[in-house]
Backbone as a ProteinNet text record, in pm:
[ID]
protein_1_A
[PRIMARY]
XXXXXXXXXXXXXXXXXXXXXXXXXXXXXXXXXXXXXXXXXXXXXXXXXXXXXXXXXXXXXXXXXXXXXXXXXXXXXXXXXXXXXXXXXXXXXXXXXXXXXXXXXXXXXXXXXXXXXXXXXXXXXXXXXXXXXXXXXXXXXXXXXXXXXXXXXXXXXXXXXXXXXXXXXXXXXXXXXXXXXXXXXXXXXXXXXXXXXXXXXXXXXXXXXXXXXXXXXXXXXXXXXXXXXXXXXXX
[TERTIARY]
-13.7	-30.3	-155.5	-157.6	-272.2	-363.1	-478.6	-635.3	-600.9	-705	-747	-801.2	-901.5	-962	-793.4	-724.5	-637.5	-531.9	-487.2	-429.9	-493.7	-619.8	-684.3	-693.4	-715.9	-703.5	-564.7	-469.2	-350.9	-338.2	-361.6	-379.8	-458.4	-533.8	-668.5	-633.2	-512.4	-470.3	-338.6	-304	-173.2	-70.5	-108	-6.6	141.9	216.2	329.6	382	415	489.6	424	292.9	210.2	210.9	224.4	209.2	386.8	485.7	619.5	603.6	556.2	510.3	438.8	362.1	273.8	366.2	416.2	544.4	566.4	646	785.9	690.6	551.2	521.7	451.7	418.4	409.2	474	595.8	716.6	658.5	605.9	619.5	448.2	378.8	258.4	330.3	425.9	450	563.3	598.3	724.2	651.6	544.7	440.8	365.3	366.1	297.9	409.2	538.2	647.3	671	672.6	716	587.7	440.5	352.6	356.5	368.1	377.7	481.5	634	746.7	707.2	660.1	614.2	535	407.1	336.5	362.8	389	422.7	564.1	652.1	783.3	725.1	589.7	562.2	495.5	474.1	348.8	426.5	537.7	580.3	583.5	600.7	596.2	458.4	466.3	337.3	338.5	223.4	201.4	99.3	129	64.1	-72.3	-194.7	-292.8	-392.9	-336.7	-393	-493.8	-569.3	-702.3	-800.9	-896.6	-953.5	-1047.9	-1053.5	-1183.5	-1331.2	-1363.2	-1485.9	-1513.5	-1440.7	-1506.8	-1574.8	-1653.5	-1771.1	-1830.8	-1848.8	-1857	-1920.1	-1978.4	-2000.7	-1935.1	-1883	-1742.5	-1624.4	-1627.1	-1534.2	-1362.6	-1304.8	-1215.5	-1217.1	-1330.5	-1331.6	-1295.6	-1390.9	-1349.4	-1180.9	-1141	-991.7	-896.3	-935.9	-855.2	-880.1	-1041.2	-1032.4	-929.9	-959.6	-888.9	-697.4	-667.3	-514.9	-467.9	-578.1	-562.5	-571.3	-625.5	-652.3	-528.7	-467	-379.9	-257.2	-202.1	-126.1	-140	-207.1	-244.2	-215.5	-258.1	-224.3	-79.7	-39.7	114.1	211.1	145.3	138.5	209.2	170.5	214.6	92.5	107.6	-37.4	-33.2	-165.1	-262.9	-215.6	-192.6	-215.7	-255.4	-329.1	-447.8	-464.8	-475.9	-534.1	-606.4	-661.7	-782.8	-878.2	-901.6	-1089	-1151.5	-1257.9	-1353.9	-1268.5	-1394.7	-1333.2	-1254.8	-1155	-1028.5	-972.1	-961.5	-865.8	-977.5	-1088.4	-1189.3	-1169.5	-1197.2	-1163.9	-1055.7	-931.6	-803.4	-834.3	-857.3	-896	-953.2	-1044.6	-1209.7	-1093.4	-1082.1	-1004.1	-876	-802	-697.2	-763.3	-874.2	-942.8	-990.3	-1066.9	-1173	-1085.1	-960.8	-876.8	-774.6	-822.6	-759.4	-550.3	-561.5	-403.3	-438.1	-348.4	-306.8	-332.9	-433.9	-510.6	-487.6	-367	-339	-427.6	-428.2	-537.3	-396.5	-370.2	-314.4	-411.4	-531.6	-590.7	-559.2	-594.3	-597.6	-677.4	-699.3	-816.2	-803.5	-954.3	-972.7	-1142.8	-1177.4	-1274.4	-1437.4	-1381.4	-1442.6	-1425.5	-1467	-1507	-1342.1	-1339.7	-1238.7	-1286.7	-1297.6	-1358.7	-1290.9	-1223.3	-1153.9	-1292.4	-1277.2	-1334.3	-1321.8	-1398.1	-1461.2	-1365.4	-1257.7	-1212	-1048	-1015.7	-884.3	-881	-761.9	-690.3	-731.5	-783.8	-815.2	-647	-570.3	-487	-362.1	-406.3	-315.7	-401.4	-511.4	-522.6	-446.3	-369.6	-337	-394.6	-419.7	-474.1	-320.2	-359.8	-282.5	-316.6	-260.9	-312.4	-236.4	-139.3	-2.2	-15.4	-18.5	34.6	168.1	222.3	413.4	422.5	390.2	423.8	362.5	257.4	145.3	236.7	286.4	362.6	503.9	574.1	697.4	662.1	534.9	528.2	476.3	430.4	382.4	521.8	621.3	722.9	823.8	820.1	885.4	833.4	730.6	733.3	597	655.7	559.8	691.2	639.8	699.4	713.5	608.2	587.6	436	368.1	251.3	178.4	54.8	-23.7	-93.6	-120.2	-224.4	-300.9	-452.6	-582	-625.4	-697.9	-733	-784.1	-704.7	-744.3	-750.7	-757.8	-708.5	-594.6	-593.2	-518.5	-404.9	-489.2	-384.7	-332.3	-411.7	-327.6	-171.9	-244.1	-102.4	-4.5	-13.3	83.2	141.9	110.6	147.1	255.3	180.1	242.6	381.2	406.5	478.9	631.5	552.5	646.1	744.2	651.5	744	853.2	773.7	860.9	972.2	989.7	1098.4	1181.1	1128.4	1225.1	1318.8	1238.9	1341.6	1411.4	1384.5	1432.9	1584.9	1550.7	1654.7	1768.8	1745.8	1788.2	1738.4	1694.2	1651.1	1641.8	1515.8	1460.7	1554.4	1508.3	1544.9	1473	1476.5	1367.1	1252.3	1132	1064.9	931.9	874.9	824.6	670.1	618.8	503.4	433.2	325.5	197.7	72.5	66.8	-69.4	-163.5	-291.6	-401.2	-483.3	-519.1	-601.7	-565.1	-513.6	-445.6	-551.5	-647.6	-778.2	-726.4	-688.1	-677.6	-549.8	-446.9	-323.2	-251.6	-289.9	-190.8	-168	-297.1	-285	-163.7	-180.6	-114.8	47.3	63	220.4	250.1	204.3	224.9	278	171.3	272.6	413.1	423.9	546.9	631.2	665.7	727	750.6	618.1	657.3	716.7	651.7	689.5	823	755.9	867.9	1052.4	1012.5	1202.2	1163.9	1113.7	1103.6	1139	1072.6	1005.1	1156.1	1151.5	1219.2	1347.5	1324.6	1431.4	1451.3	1374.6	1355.6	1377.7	1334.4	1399.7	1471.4	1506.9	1574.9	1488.5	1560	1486.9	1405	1543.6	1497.6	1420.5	1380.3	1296.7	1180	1098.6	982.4	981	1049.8	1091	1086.4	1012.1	997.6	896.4	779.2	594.6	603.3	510.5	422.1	280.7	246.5	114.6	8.5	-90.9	-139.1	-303.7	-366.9	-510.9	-596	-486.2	-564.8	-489.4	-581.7	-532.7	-420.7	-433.7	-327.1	-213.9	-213.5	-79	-11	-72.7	-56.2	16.3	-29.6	36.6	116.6	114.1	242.2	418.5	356	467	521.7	448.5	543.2	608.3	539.2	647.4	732	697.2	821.5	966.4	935.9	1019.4	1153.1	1045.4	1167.1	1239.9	1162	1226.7	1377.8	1297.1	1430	1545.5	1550.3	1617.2	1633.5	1652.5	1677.3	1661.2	1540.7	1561.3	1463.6	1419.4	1328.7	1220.4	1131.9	1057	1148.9	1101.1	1225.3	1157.7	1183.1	1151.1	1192.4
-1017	-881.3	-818.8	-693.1	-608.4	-627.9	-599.6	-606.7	-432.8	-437.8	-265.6	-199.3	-264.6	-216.9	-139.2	-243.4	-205.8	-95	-97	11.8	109.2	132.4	280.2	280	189.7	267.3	298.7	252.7	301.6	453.3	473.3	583.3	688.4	662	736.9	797.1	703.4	652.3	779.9	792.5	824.6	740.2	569.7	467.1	489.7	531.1	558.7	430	344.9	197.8	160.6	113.7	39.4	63.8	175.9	214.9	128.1	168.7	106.5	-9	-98	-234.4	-287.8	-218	-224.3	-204.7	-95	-61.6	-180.6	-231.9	-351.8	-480.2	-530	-571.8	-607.5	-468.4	-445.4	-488.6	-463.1	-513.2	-671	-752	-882.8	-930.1	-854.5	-812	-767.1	-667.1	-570.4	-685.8	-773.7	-904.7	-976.1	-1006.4	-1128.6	-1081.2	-976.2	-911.3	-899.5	-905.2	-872.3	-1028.6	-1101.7	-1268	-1314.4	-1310.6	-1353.9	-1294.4	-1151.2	-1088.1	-1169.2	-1139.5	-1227	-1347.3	-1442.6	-1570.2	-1568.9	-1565.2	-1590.9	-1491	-1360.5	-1279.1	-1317.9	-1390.6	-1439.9	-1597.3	-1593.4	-1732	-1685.2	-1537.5	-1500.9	-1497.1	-1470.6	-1421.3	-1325.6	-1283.1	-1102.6	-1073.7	-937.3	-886.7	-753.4	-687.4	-531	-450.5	-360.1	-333.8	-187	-206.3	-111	-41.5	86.6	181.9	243.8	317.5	406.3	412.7	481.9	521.6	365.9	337.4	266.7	346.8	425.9	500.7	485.7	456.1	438.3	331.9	391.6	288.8	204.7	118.3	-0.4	108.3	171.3	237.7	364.3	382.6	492.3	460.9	530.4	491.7	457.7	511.4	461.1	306	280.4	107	29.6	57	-23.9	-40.5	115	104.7	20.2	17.3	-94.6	-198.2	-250	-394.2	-438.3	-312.5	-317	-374.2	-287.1	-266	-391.3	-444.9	-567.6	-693.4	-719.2	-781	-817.3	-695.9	-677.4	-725.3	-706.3	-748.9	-886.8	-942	-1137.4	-1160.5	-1100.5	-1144.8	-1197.7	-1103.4	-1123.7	-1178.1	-1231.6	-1331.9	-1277.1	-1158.3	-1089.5	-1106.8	-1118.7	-1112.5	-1005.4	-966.7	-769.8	-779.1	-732.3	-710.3	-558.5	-558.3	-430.6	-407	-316.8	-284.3	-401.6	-478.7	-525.2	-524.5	-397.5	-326.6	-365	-210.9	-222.3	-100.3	-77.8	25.4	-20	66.9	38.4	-42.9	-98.5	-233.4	-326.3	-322.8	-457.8	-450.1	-373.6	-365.7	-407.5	-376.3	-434.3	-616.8	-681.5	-785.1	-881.1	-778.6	-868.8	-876.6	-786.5	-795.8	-927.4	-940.4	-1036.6	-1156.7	-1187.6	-1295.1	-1340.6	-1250.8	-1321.7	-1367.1	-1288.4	-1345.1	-1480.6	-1474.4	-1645.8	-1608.8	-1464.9	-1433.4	-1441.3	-1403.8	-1460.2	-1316.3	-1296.9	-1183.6	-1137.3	-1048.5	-1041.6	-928.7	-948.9	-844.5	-823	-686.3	-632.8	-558.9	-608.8	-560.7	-503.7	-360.4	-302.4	-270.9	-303.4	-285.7	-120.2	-124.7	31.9	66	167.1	199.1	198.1	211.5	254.6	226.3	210.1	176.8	41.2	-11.5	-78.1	-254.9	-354.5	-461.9	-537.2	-653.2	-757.3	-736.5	-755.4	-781.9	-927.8	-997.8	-1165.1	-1171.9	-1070.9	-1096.9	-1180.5	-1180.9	-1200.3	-1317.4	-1436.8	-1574.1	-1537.9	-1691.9	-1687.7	-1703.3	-1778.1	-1818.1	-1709.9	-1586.9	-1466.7	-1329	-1338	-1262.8	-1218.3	-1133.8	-1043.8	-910.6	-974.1	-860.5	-824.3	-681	-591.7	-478	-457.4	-353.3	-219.1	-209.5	-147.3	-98.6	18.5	60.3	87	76	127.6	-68.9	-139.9	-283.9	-361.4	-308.4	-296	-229	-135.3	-58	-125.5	-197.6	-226.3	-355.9	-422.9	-535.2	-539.7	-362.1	-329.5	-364.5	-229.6	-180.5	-294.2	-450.2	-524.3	-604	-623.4	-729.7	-666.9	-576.6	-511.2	-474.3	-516.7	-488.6	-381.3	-283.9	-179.9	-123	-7.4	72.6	117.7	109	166.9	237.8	353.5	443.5	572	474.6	530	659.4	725.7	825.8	806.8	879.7	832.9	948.3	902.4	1007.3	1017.6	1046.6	1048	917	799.4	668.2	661.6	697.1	632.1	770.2	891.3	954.6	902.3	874.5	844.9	733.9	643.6	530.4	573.5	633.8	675.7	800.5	848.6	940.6	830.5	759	698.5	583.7	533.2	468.5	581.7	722.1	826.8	866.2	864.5	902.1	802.6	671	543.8	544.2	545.2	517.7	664.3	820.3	904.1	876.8	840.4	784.3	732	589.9	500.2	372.7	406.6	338.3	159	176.5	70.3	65.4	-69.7	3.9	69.2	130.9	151.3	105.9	123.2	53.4	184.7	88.7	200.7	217.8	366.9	363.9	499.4	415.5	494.9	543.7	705.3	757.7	719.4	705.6	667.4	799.3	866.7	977.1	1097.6	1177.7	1290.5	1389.1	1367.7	1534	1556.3	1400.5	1393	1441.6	1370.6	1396.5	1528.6	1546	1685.3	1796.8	1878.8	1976.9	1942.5	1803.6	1765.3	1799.2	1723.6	1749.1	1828.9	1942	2056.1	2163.3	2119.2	2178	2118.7	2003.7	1923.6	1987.5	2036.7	2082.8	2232.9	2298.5	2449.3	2480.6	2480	2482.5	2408.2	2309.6	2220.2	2262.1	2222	2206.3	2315.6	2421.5	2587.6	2656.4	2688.6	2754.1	2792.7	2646.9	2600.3	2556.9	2467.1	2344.3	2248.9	2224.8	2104.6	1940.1	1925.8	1827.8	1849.8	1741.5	1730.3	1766.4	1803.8	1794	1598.1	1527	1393.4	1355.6	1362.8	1295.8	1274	1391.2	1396.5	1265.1	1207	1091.8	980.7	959.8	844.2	811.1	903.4	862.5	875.5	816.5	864.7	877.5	974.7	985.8	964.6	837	799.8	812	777.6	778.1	645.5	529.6	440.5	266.8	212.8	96.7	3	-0.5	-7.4	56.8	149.2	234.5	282.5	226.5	172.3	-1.7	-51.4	-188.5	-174.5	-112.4	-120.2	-30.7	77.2	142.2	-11.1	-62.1	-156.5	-264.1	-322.6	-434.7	-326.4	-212.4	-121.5	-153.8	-123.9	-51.9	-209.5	-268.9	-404.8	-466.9	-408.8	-515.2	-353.4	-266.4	-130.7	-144.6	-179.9	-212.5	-348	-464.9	-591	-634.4	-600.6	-668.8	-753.8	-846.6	-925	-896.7	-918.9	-888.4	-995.2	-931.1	-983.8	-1136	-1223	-1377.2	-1450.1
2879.2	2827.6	2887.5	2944.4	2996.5	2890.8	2928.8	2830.1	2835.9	2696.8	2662.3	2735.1	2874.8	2986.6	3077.7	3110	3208.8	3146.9	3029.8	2989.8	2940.3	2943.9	2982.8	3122.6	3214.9	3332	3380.4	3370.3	3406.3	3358.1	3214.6	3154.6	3260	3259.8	3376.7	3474.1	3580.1	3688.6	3694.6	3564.8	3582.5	3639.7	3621.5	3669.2	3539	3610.7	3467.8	3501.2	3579.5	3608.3	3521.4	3541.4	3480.4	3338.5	3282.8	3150.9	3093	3170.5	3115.3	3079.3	3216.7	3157.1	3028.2	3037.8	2898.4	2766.6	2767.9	2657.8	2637	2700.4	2726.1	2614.6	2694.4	2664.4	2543.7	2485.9	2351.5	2235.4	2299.4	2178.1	2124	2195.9	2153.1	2054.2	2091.6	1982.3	1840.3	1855.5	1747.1	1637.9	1733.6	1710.2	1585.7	1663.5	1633.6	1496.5	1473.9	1358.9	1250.4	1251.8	1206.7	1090.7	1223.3	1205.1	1117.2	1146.5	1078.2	937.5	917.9	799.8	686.4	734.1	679.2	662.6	728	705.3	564.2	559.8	465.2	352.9	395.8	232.1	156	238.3	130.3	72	69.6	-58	-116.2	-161.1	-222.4	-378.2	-394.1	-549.9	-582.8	-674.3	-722.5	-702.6	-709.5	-677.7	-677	-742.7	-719.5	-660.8	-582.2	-473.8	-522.2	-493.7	-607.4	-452.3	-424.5	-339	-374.6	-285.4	-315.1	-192.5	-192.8	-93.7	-69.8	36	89.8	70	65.5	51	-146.6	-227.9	-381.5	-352.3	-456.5	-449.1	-574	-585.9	-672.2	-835.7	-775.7	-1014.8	-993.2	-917.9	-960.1	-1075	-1188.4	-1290.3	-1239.2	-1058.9	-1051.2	-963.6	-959.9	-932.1	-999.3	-1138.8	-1267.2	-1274.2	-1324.4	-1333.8	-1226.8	-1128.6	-1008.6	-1068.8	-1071.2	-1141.6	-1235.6	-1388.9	-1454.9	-1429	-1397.1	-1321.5	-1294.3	-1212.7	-1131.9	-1233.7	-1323.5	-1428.8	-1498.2	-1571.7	-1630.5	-1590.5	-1496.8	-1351.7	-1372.7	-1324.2	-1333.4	-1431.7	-1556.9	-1697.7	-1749.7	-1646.6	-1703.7	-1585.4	-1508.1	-1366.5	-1231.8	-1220.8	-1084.4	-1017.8	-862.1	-794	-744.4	-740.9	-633.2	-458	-435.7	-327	-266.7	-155	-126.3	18.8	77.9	158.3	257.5	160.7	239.8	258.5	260.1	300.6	184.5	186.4	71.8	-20	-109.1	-204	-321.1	-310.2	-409.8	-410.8	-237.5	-228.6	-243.9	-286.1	-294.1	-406.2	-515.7	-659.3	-727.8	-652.5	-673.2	-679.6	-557.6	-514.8	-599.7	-628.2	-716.9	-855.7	-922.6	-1011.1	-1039.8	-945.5	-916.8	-919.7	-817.8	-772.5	-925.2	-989.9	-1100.2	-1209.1	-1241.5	-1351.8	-1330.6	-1193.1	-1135.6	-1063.9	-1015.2	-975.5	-852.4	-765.5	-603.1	-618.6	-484.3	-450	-293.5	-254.2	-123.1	-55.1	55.5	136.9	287.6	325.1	445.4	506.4	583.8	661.2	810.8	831.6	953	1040.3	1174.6	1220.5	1264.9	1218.6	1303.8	1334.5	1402.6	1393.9	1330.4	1217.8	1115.7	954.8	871.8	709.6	722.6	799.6	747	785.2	695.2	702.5	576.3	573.1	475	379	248.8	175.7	99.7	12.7	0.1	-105	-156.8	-300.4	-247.8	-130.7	-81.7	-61.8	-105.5	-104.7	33.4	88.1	201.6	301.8	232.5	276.4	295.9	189.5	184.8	235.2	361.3	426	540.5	559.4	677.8	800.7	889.4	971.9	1107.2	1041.6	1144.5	1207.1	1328.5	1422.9	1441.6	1350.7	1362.9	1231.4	1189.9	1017.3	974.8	1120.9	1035.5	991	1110.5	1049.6	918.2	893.2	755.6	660.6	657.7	561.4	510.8	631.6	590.4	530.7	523.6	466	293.9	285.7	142.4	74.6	130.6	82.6	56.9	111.8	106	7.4	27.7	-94.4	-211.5	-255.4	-362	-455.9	-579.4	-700.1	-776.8	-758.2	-752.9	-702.7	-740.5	-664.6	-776.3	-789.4	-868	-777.6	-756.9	-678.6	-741.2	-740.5	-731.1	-651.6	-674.3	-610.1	-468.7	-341.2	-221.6	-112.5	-2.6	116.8	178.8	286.5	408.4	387.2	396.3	408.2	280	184	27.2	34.3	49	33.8	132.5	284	363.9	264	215.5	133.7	62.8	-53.2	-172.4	-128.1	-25.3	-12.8	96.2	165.8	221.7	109.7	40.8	-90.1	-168.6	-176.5	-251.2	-187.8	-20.7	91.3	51.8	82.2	85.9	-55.1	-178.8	-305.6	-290.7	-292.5	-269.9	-159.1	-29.6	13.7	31.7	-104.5	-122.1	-29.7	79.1	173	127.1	-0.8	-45	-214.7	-291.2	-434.5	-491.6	-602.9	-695.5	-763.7	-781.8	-827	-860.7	-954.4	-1040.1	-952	-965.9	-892.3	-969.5	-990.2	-1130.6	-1040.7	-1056.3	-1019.7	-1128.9	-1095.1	-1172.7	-1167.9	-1231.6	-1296	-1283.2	-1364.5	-1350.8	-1333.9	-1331.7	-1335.9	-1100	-1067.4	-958.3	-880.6	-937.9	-922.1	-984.4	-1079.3	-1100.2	-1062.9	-991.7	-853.3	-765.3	-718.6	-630.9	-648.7	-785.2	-828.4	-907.1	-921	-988.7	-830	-745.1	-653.6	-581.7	-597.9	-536.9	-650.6	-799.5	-884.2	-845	-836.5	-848.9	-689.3	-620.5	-450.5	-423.2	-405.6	-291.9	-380.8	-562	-629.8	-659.2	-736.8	-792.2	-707.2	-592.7	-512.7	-377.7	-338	-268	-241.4	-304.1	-374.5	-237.2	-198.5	-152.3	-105.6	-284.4	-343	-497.7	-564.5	-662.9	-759.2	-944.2	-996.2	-1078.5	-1012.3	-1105.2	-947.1	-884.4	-793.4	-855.9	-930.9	-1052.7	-1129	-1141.9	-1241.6	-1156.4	-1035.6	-921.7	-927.6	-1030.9	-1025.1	-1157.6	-1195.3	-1349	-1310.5	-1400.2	-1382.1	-1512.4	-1528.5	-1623.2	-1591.1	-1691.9	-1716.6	-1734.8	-1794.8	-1801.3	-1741.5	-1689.2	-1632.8	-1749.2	-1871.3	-1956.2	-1910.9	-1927.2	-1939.4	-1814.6	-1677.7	-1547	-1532.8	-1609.5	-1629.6	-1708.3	-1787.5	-1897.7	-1830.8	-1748	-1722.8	-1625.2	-1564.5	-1454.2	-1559.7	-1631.1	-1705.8	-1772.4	-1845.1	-1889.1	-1814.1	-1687.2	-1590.9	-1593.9	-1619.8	-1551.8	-1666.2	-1725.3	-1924.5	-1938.7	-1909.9	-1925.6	-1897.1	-1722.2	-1642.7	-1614.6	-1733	-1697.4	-1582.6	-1509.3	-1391.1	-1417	-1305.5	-1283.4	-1115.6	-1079.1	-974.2	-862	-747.6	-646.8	-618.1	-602.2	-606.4	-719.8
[MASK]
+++++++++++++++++++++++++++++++++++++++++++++++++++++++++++++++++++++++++++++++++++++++++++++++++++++++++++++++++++++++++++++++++++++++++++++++++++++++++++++++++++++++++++++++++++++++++++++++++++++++++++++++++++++++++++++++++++++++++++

């Protein structure tokens, strides 16, 4: 496989051969991330997946609540799984880790604020370089989504889970915003705009999130969801 030196210079170069090659060869990086993911996340067990910005910061009242979340979750023997980083997904983590549950980390490399945090099963760390392959490994083996107040990546998250069950794509599974002073701008316009306004979407699509206040009633909607619907978490 070309080094990161040689496929910027091809880039540079305007070598388009050279760039095909690279393509081609890509695929088997993108393989390898696919196969490692599937490997170790089909022994993890149920598990629920707890989003939020990497930038919260340890005495921000929505840290606690991740801990919280995450706590609650173990209690009733599902394991966290997070991001990876710091922040929300360290909080998630720390949380899982200290109540003694299987504490997963999907780390991505990038640039910037993104670094594994000390709270993750060493043995259930993942690093990836790819976020669509990071994503299909949330969406697969997550039981459902609790999401914290975030940016850019937490909404791509939270909206791509909302496409997929919208879809049908994936099944259903229940997925809880955490603080409404945060979220309800947000979905007050997905209501009035997108189905009012628009019509867009449906009116029961609304009925794919809940939106709660406290790490209780974030854990409770997920065991809700499955005792409702006789199901059981996939494993």
């Amino acid at each position: 496989m070309m080094s990161d030196d040689k496929i910027r210079n091809a880039f540079e170069n305007k070598d388009w051969q050279e760039i095909k090659v690279t393509d081609s060869w890509q695929i088997f990086k993108i393989m390898s991330e696919f196969v490692d993911g599937f490997e170790k996340l089909a022994k993890i067990g149920p598990c629920v997946s707890i989003f939020g910005s990497a930038r919260t910061k340890n005495e921000n009242p929505y840290y606690k609540l991740a801990e919280d979340c995450a706590r609650l979750l173990t209690e009733r023997g599902y394991g966290v799984i997070s991001g990876g980083g710091p922040g929300i997904m360290e909080a998630a983590n720390k949380g899982a880790y200290q109540a003694g549950g299987k504490s997963v980390g999907l780390n991505i490399e990038l640039p910037f604020e993104q670094f594994h945090n000390k709270y993750i099963d060493r043995d259930k760390l993942l690093e990836f370089d790819y976020f669509f392959v990071r994503k299909v490994m949330f969406m697969k083996y997550s039981q459902g989504f609790i999401i914290l107040p975030g940016g850019f990546g937490t909404l791509d998250e939270m909206f791509e889970a909302l496409t997929l069950i919208q879809t049908g794509k994936i099944a259903r599974f229940p997925i809880v915003l955490v603080g409404s002073s945060y979220w309800t701008g947000l979905m007050d316009w997905v209501k009035q705009t997108m189905l009012l306004q628009e019509s867009n979407i449906h009116e029961e699509d609304l009925n794919l999130f809940r939106i709660v206040d406290t790490a209780e009633e974030a854990a409770e909607h997920i065991f809700r969801f499955y005792d409702k619907y006789v199901l059981k978490p996939n494993f």
